[in-house]
N, C-alpha and C positions, 0 to 999 in steps of 0.2 A: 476571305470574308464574302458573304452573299451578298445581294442587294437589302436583303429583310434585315440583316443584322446592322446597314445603312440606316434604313428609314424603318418608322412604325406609321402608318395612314389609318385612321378611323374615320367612319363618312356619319355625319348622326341624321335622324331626319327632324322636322319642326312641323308643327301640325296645330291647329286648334286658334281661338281669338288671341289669346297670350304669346303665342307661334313658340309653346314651348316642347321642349325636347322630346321624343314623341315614347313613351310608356308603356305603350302595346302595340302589337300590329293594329296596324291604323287602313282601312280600305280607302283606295283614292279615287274618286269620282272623278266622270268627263269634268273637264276645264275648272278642277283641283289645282292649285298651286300647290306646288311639291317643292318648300322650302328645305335647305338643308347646307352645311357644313362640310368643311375636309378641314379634318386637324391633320398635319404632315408635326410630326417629332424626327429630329436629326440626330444621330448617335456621331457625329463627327464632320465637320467643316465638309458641306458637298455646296457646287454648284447647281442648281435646276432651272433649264430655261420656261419648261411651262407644265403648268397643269391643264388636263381635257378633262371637263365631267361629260359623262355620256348617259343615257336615260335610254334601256335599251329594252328590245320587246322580241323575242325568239320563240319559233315552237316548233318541238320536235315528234315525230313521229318511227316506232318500230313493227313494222311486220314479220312474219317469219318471211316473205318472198323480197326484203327491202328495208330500208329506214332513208329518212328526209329529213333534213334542216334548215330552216328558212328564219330570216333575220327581217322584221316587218317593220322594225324600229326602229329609228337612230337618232336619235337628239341629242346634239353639244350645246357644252357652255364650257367655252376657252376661258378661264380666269384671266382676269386683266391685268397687265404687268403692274401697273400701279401698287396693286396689292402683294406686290414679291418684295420680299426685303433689299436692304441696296447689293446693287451686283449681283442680286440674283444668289445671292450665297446663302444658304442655311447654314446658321452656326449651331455646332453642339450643343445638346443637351436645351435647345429652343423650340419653342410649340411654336406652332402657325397655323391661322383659321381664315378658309377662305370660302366665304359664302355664294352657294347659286340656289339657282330659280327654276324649272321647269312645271310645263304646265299640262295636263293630261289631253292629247288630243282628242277630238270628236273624228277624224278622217285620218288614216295613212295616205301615205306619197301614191298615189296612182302607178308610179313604179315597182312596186312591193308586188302587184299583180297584175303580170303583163303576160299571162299562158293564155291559150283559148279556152273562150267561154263560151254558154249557148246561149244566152241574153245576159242587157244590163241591169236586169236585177241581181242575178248571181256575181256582177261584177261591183256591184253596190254593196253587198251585205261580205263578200270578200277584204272591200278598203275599211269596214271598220273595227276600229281595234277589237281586239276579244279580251274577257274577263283572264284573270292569272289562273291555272287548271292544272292540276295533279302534281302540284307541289304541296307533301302536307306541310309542310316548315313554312306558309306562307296562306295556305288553304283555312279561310275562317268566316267566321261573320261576326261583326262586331269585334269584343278584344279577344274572341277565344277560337281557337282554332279547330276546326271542326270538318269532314270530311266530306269533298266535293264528289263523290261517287265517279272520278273520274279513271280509266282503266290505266293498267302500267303503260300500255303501249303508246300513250301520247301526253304530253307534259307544253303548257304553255307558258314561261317565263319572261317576267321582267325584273329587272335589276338596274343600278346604279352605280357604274364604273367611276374609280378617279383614277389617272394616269398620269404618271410625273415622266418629264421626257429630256431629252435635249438634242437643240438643231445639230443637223450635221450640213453645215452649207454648201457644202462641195459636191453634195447629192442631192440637196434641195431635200431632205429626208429628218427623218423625226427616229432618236435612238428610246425604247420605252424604256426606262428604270425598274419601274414597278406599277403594278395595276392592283388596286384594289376595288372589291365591288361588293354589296347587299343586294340581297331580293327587295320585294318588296311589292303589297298585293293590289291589282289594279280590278277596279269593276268599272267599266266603262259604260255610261248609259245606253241601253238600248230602245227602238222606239216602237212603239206600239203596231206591226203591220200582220198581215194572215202570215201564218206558216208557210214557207217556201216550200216543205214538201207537200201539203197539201196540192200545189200546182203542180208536180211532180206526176205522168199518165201511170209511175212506176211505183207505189206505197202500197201499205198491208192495211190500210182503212176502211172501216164498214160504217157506213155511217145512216144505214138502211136494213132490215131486218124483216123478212115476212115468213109467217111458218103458220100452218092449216090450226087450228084448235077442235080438239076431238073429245068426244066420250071416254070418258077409261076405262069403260069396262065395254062396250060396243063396236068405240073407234069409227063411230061415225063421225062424220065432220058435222061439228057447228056453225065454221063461220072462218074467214082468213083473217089473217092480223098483223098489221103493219108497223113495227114502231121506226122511227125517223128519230136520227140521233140531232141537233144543231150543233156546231161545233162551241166549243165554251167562250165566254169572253177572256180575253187576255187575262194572265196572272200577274197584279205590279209587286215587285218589291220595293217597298218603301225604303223611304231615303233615310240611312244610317240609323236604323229602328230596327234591330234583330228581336226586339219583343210583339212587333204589332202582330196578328194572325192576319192572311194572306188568301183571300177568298173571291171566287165567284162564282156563277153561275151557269147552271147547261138545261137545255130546253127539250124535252121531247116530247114525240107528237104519235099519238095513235090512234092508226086508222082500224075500224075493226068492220068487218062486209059480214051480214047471215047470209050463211047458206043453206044451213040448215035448222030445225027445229030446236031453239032453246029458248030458256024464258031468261037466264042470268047474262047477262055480259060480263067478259071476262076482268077479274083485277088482278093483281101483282101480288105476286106468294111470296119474291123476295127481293130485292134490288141490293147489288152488290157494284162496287167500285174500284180502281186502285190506279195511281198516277204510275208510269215507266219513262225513264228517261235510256234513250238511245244516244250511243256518240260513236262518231263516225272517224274514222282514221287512214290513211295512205300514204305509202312512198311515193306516190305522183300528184300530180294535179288536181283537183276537181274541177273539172269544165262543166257539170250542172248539180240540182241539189242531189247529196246521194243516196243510193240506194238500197239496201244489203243483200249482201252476198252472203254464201253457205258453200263448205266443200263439199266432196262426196258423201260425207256420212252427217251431211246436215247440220255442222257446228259451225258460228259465225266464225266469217272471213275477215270482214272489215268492221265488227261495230261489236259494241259490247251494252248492254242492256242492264238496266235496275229499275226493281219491282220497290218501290215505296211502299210503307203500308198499308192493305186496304180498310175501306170502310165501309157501312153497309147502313141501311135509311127502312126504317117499318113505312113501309105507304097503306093508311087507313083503309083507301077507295078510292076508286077513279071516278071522277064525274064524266061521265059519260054525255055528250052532249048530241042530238038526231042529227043528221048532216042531208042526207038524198035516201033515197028512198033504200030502207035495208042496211042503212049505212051509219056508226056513229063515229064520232071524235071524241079527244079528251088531249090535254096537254097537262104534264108532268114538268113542273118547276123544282130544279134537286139542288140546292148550295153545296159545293164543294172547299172544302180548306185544306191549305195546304199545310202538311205535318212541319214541325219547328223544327228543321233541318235546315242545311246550309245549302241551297237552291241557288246555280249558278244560272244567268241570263241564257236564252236560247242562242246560240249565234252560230255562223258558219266564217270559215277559212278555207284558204288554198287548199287545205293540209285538214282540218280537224271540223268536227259538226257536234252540236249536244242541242238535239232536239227531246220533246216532251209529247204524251199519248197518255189519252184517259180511256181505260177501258173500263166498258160495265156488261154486268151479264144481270138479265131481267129473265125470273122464273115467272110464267104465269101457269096456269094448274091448268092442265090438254095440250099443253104444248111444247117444243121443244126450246131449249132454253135461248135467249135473243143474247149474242153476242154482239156487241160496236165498240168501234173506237173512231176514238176523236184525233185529232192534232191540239195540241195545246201548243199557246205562246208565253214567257215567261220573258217580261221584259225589266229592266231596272228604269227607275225612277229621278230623271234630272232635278241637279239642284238649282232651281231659276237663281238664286245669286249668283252661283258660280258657273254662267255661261262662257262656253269657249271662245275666243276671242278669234278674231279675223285670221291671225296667223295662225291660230292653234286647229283650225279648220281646215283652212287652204291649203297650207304651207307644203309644209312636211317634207321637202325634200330631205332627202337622207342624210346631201351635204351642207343642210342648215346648220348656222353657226350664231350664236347666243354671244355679243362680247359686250 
C-alpha cells in the first residue's frame, strides 16, 4: 500500500472580505494575506507528528548550452501541535483542517543573491520578488487565464506545499509522508524607477534621429532634421482592474536647420508605433543588466522578443515654431495605450529579465524614414491597504518559521 492510498491532502486557498474559498485564479499582490487550509482525510488509523506549509518561489531556466534552477523562496508555517488530534493519531475515515497565514513579500532573503554583481542597483532589482511567468495553468489577469508572452526556455513558479512528516529522534531528522502542493499566481508590486537597461553603455536604443530632407525629383538638399525621441512615462497597471485601459505619454521634439532653398517646412506623411517585449534568460548568473546575444547566423542566443500590435496616429501638421536664425522647432505630443492583453511587470532576476521597447518609424516626405526606440517601464500598482508588514520586508530568511 502507497503513502496516497494512506492519506488524501487538498490545500484550498481563501481570498476576498468574506475570506471565502477562492473561485478562480485569484492574483496575490505585495503584502496580500494568503489565507488557506490543509484538509488531511486518513484512510486508516496512522500516527503524524507534523505538518510544514511552505510558500515557495522557484525559477528555472533552459538553454541549449545549459539550464539553472534557483529556489528564491521559502516560507514556513509549522502547524501547531495544539491543532493535531489527541496522540497525534489520525483515525480513519476523519477530515482534518488546519488553517495557515502567509503574507506576499515586498524583499527576498539577501541570501537568494549572493553572485557578483557590477552595482547595487542590479543587486536591488535581483531581491525583489518577480511576478509568476510561463506557466499557462496559472498565467492570467483577473479570473481568466491569458498568455504572458513568456518563451518556453524559462518559467518562474510559485506554489504552496503541505508536508506531513514524522520525527525520527535518534537522527534529529524529519521522515516525509507525503507532500502536496498548488501553484498559484503572484504579481508582486513593482515601483516606479528608469529602466535599468537604459543605463546599460550596451542596448539597441535610438532615441535620436537626423537624416538630410531633399528634392525628389533634384535631390537637392533643403534643410537637416532632427527628431529627439523622450523616453515615455512609466506604464501602471492598475490594481486588480483587468478592464481599465492603460496609457501614456512620449514627447518628441524636432529640430529642422534650412539649408537650402524652400518655402514649406517639413510635416509627417505617417507616424507608426508598436510596443516589444524582450526577456532575457541564462544558465549562469547575471552580474549586470543584460544584453543580447546572437549566434553565427544572427538568431537570438539569450532572449526571445514579441512584437504587440502596432498602431499608427494621422498628424494633421506640425506647428513649427522660429528658434535662431534658419532654424525652427515643434514638439509632437503622441498618447500611447496599451492593447488588453495580459502585461506582466518589467522586472530582472539572477536568472530571468522581461524588459519592454517602443519603437516608431516617422515618414516625412524627402527624407528617409526616422527609426527610435525607447525603453519602456511597466510597473504594477501597490494596494496602500495591504502594505507589507516589517517582517514581510526585512525578514525573509529562508529559515523563517511561522508557529
Amino acid at each position: 500500500m502507497s503513502i496516497t492510498d494512506i492519506f488524501s491532502v487538498d490545500i484550498a486557498l481563501r481570498t476576498g472580505q468574506n475570506n471565502t474559498h477562492e473561485s478562480y485564479l485569484y492574483s496575490h499582490l505585495t503584502g496580500d494575506k494568503i489565507h488557506g487550509v490543509v484538509t488531511v482525510r486518513s484512510h486508516c488509523d496512522i500516527r503524524v507528528d507534523g505538518i510544514e506549509v511552505s510558500f515557495i518561489g522557484e525559477e528555472r531556466t533552459i538553454l541549449q548550452t545549459g539550464k539553472a534552477y534557483r529556489q528564491f523562496q521559502d516560507l514556513k508555517y509549522l502547524i501547531d501541535d495544539s491543532s493535531f488530534p489527541p496522540g497525534k493519531l489520525f483515525k480513519e475515515r476523519h477530515r482534518y483542517q488546519f488553517e495557515f497565514t502567509f503574507e506576499v513579500p515586498d524583499h527576498l532573503s539577501p541570501d537568494v543573491c549572493n553572485h557578483k554583481i557590477t552595482s547595487p542597483t542590479i543587486r536591488q532589482a535581483h531581491l525583489r520578488p518577480p511576478p509568476s511567468f510561463g506557466d499557462p495553468s496559472v498565467s492570467g489577469l483577473g479570473g481568466k487565464l491569458k498568455d504572458d508572452y513568456a518563451p518556453p526556455t524559462c518559467k518562474i513558479l510559485y506554489t504552496i506545499q503541505a508536508a506531513l512528516f514524522r520525527n525520527i529522534p535518534v537522527i534529529d531528522k524529519r521522515d516525509i509522508l507525503l507532500v502536496h502542493k498548488i501553484k498559484l499566481r503572484v504579481k508582486p508590486a513593482v515601483d516606479e524607477w528608469p529602466p535599468l537597461d537604459l543605463l546599460s553603455s550596451v542596448n539597441d536604443y535610438c532615441l535620436e534621429a537626423d537624416h538630410a530632407v531633399l528634392d525628389s525629383r533634384t535631390k537637392e538638399e533643403y534643410g537637416q532634421l532632427t527628431v529627439t525621441l523622450e523616453p515615455p512615462k512609466s506604464f501602471r497597471l492598475p490594481l486588480r482592474d483587468p478592464h481599465s485601459l492603460i496609457s501614456s505619454t512620449v514627447n518628441l521634439f524636432l529640430h529642422y536647420k534650412v539649408t537650402g532653398e524652400q518655402s514649406d517646412l517639413p510635416q509627417l506623411q505617417s507616424f507608426r508605433g508598436k510596443l516589444v517585449a524582450t526577456t532575457f534568460y541564462t544558465a549562469s548568473y547575471y552580474e549586470d543588466v543584460p544584453s543580447k546575444q546572437k549566434d553565427f547566423f544572427g538568431r537570438p542566443k539569450n532572449y526571445s522578443e514579441t512584437h504587440f500590435p502596432p498602431f499608427s496616429y494621422s498628424i494633421a501638421s506640425l506647428d513649427w515654431v522660429p528658434a535662431e536664425e534658419n532654424c525652427y522647432v515643434a514638439t509632437l505630443l503622441v498618447p500611447i495605450t496599451l492593447p488588453r492583453l495580459n502585461f506582466i511587470p518589467s522586472f530582472h532576476t539572477c536568472l530571468t529579465s522581461r524588459v519592454y521597447a517602443l519603437d516608431l518609424r516617422l515618414v516625412v516626405p524627402g527624407a528617409s524614414p526616422f527609426y527610435l526606440r525607447a525603453p519602456v517601464h511597466i510597473y504594477a500598482q501597490r494596494d496602500p491597504s495591504a502594505l507589507p508588514s516589517y517582517i514581510a520586508t526585512i525578514w525573509q530568511s529562508a529559515e523563517y518559521r511561522y508557529y
